[in-house]
C-alpha positions in Angstrom: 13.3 36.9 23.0 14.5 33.5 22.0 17.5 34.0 24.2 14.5 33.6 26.8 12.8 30.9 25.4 15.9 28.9 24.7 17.7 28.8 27.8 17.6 25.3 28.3 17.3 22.0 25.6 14.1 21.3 26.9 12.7 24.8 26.1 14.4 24.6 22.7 13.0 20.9 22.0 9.6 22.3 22.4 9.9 25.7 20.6 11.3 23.0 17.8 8.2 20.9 18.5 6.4 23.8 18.1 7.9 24.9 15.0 7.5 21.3 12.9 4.1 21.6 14.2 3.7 24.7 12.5 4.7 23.6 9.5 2.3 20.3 9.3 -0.1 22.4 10.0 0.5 25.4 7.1 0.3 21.5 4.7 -3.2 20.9 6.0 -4.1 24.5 5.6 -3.5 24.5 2.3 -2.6 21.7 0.2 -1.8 23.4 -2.8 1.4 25.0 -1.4 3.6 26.0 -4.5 7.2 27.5 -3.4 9.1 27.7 0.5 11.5 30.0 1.2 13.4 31.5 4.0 12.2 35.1 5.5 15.7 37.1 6.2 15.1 37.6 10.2 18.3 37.0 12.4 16.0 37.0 15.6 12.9 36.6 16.6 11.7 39.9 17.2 7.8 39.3 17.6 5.8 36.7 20.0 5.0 34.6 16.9 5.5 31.7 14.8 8.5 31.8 12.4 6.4 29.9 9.8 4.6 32.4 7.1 1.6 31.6 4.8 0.7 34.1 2.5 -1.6 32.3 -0.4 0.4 29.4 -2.0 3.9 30.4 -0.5 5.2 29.1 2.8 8.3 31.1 4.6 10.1 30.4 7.6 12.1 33.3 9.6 15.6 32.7 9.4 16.6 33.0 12.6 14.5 29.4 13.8 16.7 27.6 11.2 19.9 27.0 13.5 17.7 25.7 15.8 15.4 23.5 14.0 17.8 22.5 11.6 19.9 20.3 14.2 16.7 19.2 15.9 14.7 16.7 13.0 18.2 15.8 12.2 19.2 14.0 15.7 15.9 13.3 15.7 16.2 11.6 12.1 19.0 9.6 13.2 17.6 8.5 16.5 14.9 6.6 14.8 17.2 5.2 12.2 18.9 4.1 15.0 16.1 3.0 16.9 14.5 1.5 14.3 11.2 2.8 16.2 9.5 3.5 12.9 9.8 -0.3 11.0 11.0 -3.7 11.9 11.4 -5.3 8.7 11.3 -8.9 10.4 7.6 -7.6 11.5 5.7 -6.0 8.4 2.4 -6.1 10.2 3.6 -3.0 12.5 1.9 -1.2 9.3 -1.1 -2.7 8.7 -2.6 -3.9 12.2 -1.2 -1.3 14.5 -4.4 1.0 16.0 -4.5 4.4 14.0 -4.1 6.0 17.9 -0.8 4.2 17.9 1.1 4.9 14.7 2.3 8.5 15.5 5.8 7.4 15.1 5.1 6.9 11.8 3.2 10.2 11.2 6.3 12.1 13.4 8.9 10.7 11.3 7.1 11.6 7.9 6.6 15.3 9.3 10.5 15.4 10.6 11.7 14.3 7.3 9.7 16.3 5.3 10.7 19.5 7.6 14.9 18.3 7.4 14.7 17.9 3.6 12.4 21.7 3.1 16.0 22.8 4.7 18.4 20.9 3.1 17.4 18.3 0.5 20.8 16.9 -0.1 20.5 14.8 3.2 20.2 11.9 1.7 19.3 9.3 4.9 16.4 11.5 5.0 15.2 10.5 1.2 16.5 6.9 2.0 14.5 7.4 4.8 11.2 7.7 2.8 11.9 5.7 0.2 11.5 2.3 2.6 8.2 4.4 3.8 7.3 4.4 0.6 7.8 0.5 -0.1 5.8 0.0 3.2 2.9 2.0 1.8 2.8 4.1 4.8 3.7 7.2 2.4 2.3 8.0 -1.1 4.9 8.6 -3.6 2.9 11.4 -5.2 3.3 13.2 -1.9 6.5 12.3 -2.0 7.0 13.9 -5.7 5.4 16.9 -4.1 7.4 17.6 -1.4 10.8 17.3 -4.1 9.2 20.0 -5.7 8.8 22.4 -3.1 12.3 21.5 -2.2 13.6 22.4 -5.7 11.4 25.6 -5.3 14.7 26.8 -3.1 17.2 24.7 -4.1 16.5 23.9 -7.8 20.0 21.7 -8.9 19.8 19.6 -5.7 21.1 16.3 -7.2 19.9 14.3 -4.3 16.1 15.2 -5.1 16.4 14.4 -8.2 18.1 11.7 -7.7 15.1 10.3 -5.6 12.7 11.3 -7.9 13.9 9.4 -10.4 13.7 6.6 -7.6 10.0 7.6 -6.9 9.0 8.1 -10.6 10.4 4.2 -11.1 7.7 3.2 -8.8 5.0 4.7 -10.4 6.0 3.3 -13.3 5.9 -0.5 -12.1 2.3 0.2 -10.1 1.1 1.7 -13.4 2.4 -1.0 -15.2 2.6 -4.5 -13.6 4.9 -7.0 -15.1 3.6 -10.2 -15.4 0.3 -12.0 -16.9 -1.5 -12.0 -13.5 -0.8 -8.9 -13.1 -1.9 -7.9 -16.0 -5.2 -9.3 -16.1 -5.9 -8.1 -12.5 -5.2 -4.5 -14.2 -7.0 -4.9 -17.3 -10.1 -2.5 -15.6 -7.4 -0.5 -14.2 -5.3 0.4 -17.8 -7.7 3.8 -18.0 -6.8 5.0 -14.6 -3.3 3.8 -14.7 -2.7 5.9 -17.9 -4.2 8.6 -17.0 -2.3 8.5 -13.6 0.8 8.0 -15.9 0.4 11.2 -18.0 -0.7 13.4 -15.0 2.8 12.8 -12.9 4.4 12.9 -17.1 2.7 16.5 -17.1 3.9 17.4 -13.6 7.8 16.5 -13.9 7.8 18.4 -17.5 6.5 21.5 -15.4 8.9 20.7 -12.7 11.8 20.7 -14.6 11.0 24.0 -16.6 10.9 25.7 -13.2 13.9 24.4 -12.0 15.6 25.8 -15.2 14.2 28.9 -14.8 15.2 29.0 -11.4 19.0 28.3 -11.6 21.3 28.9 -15.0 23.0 26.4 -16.8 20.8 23.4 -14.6 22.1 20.4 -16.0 20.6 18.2 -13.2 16.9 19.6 -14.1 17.8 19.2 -18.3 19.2 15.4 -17.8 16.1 14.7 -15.4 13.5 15.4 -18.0 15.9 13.4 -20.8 15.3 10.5 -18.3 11.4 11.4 -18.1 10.9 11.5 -21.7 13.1 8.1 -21.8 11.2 6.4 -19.2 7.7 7.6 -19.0 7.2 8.8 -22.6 8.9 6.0 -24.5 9.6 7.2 -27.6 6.0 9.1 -28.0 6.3 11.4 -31.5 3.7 13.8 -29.9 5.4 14.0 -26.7 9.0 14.5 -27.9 7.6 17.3 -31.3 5.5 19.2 -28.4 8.4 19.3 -26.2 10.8 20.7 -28.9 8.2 23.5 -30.1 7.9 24.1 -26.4 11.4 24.3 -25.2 12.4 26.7 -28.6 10.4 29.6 -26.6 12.4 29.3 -23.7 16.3 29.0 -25.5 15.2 32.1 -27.5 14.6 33.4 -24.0 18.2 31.9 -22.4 20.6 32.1 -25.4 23.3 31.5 -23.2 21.7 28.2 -21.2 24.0 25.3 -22.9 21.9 22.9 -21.5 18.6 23.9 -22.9 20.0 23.4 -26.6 21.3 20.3 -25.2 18.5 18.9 -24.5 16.7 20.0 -28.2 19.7 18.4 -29.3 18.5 15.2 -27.7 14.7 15.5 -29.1 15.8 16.4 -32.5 18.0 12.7 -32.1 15.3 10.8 -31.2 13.3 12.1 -33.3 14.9 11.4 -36.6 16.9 8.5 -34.9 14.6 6.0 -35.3 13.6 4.9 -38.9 10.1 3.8 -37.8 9.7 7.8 -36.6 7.7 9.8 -39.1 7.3 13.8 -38.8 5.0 14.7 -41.4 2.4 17.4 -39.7 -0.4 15.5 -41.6 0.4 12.5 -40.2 1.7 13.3 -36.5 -1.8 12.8 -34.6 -2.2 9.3 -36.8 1.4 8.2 -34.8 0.2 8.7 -31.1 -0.4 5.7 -29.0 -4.1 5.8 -27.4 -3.4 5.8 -23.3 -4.4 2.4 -23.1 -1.4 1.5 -24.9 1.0 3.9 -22.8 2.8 0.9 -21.2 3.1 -2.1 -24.0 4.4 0.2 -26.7 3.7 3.6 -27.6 3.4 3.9 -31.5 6.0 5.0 -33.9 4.7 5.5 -36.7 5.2 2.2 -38.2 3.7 1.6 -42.0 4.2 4.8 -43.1 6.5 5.3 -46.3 10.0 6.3 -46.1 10.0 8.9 -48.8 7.0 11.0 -46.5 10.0 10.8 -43.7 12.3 11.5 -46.4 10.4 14.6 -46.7 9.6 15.5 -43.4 12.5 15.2 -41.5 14.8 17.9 -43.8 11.9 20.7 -42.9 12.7 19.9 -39.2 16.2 20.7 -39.7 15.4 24.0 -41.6 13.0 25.2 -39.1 16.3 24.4 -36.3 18.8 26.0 -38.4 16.5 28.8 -39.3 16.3 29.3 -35.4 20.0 29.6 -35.2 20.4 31.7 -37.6 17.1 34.1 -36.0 19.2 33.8 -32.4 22.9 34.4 -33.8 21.9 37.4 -35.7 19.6 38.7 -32.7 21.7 37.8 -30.1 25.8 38.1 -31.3 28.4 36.6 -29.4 26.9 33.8 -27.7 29.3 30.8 -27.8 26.5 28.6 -27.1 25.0 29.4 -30.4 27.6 28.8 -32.6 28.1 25.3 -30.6 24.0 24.2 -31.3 24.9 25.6 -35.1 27.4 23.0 -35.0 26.0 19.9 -33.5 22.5 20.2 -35.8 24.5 20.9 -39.1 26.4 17.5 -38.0 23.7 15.6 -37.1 21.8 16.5 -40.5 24.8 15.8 -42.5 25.1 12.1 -41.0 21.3 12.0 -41.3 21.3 13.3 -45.1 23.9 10.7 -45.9 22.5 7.7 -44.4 19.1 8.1 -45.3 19.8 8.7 -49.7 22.7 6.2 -49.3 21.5 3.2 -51.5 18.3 5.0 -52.9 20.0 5.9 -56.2 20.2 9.4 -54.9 24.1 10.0 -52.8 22.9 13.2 -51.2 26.5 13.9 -49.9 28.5 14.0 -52.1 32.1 15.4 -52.6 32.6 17.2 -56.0 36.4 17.9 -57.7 37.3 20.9 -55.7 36.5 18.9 -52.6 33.3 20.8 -51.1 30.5 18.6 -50.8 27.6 19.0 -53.3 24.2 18.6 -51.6 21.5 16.7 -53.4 19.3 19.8 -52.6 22.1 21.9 -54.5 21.2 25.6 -54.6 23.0 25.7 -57.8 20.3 23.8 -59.3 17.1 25.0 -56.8 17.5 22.2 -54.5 17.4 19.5 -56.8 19.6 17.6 -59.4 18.7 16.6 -62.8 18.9 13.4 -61.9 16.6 13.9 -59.0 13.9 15.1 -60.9 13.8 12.1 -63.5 13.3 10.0 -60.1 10.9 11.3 -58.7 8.5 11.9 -62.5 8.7 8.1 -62.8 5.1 7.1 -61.9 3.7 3.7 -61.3 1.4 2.7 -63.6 -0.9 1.4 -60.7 -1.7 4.3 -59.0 -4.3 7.0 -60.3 -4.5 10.3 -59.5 -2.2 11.8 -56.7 0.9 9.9 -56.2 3.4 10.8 -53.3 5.7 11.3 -56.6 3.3 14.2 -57.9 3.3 15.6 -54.6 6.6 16.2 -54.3 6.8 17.9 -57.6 4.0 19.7 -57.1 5.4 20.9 -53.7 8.8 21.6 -55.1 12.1 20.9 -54.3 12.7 21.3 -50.2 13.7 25.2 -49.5 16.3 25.8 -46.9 17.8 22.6 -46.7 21.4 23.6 -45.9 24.9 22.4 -47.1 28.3 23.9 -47.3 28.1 26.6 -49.6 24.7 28.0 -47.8 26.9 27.5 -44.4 29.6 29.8 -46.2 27.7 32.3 -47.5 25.9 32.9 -43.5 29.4 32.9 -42.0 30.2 35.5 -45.0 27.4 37.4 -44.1 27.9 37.4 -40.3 31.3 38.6 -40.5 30.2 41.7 -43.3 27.2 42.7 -40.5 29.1 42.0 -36.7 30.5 45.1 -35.3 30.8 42.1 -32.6 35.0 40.5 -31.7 33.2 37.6 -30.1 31.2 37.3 -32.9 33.7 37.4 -35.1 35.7 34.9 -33.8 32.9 32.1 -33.1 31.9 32.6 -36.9 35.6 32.1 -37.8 35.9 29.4 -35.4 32.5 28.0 -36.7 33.6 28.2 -40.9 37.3 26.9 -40.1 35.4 23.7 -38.3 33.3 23.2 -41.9 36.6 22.7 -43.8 38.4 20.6 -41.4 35.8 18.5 -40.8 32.8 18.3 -43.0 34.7 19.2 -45.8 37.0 15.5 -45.1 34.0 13.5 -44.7 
């Protein structure tokens, strides 16, 4: 029993010994180890190791924990102390030391990387490998890795992501190297680099959906992959429309998850924030960056007309609201609903209004009775008189189809919502709920469109 085996610290530091050991070992195994957990086992009940590798999943028996736990960590802090592992006034410990004679090196990566599988929030441990990391003696991809199996189990750690925000930084500078020396010397590099650069962009955007999935309501894994997209994508229109078609599966799946629609309300920003950002289908794949150009600048779009953003950029509202509308109908009484109804219907009344203020078209406007009348009016099938005189004015330049012709032939804009279209839902929603909460969101919901829309 390990009442046996552990009857003195010496007996306990190798069983310990024995156990890290273990766990290297179950790395070099198998390298493509996917999710750790802990095996419920108070004591050890069998003559065996209490590390478990069944395909991609590695377990460790409970009961080694109290044990182990306390072991890397004095450990830990005896070679911080120490300062066995790197003498900063002495950088060639690294680099000419015989391969025979860097095990403390290899020992202190293996007892870090067993204290942070069992509690990642330790952050001397992450601090730890970050200067390993600036040494080269550890290779922050392996270090991404080991933050992922660590979020496997504890998914809304904020000290792992916190690090791999650190790690990520790196990446970044070693893919791309400030400075015209640097840049020549990388010039053969830029393929790789990129390429590098959109592999680890892949792998924290499937990172971050697991940690979601893992814990509800995870803000630290939603504001992580804000800062990704931030950092690493740079404003890429492909990147940011492909994340918001592939994040609308998983809100219809967590109607309750506030910081899911958060983070669509984010895209949806940056995507019609920018004026340079165009959203027409036909002319998304013309507005990616090659990966050669990853670092410089990733394109925006620049050069195309304002009227085909003009056009675009109401059809991605409709297609959010419609969503809402698809979710609160499906789904009744889910505050967060109502709440995403609310921000989008903002954010496309301050987008309507900026974007037809000065072009002879006020698109917000308030009429006598003080409801605002919607350039895409329903009363007049989404378009004004006055609209339609606009757009039939061809220039006598251009032959054949205009962007003008286009739009008539296309029709006016279906579904682009204003106040009385907001009404008439809410009116609808409180006919159809059998629902209280749903009641009193939609109420809450229509008396926020008078008090504040409606004085705009």
């Amino acid at each position: 029993t390990i009442k046996k085996m552990a009857e003195s610290e010496e007996e306990v530091d190798v069983l310990v010994q024995r156990v890290v050991k273990d766990i290297n070992n179950a790395f070099k195994k198998n390298p493509n180890i996917d999710e750790i957990g802990l095996i419920p086992c108070p004591e050890a009940r069998y003559n065996r190791s209490p590390i478990v590798l069944v395909e991609n999943k590695l377990g460790v028996e409970s009961w080694c924990v109290k044990f182990l736990l306390p072991y890397v960590h004095n450990k830990l802090l005896l070679f911080r102390q120490r300062k066995q592992w790197l003498d900063r006034d002495d950088q060639e410990y690294f680099y000419d030391v015989q391969p025979s004679q860097n095990i403390s090196v290899a020992a202190l990566i293996d007892i870090t990387c067993t204290l942070l599988l069992l509690n990642p929030d330790f952050t001397t441990a992450w601090n730890v490998r970050k200067e390993l990391v600036q040494c080269g003696a550890l290779n922050p991809e392996k270090d991404l890795y080991l933050g992922k199996l660590a979020l496997t189990k504890f998914p809304k750690s904020p000290e792992t992501w916190i690090h791999r925000r650190w790690v990520l930084q790196r990446v970044l500078q070693e893919c791309c190297p400030q400075g015209a020396g640097c840049k020549e010397q990388g010039e053969a590099d830029r393929p790789a680099q990129a390429e590098r650069l959109q592999r680890v962009l892949q792998e924290e955007m499937k990172v971050c959906s697991e940690a979601a999935g893992r814990y509800p309501s995870n803000y630290n894994a939603w504001s992580h992959r804000i800062w990704v997209l931030q950092h690493l994508a740079k404003g890429n229109i492909k990147i940011l429309h492909d994340e918001l078609s592939c994040v609308k599966y998983w809100v219809s799946m967590h109607v309750s998850d506030h910081s899911g629609f958060h983070y669509r309300q984010f895209l949806l920003k940056s995507l019609v924030g920018d004026p340079s950002i165009v959203l027409d289908k036909d002319t998304l794949s013309l507005a990616v960056s090659s990966p050669d150009e990853h670092c410089a600048s990733l394109s925006k779009g620049e050069g195309v007309s304002v009227e085909t953003q003009r056009t675009a950029v109401p059809d991605l509202f409709d297609e959010e609201m419609q969503l809402c509308t698809d979710l609160i109908e499906s789904y009744p009484g889910h505050e967060t609903l109502w709440c995403h109804r609310r921000h989008i219907f903002f954010l496309w009344h301050h987008w309507n209004k900026e974007h037809y203020r000065g072009c002879g078209q006020a698109s917000v406007l308030k009429s006598s009775d003080g409801t605002l009348n919607n350039t895409l009016s329903e009363t007049t099938g989404g378009k004004t008189a006055q609209d339609m005189d606009v757009d039939v004015v061809l220039d006598a330049g251009k032959q054949g189809y205009t962007q003008e012709t286009k739009r008539l032939k296309r029709g006016p804009l279906q579904d682009c919502h204003g106040l009385p279209s907001e009404h008439r839902f809410i009116a609808k929603v409180l006919n159809d709920c059998r629902s209280t909460e749903q009641s009193r969101f939609a109420t809450a919901y229509k008396k926020w469109l008078d008090t504040v829309i409606g004085q705009l």
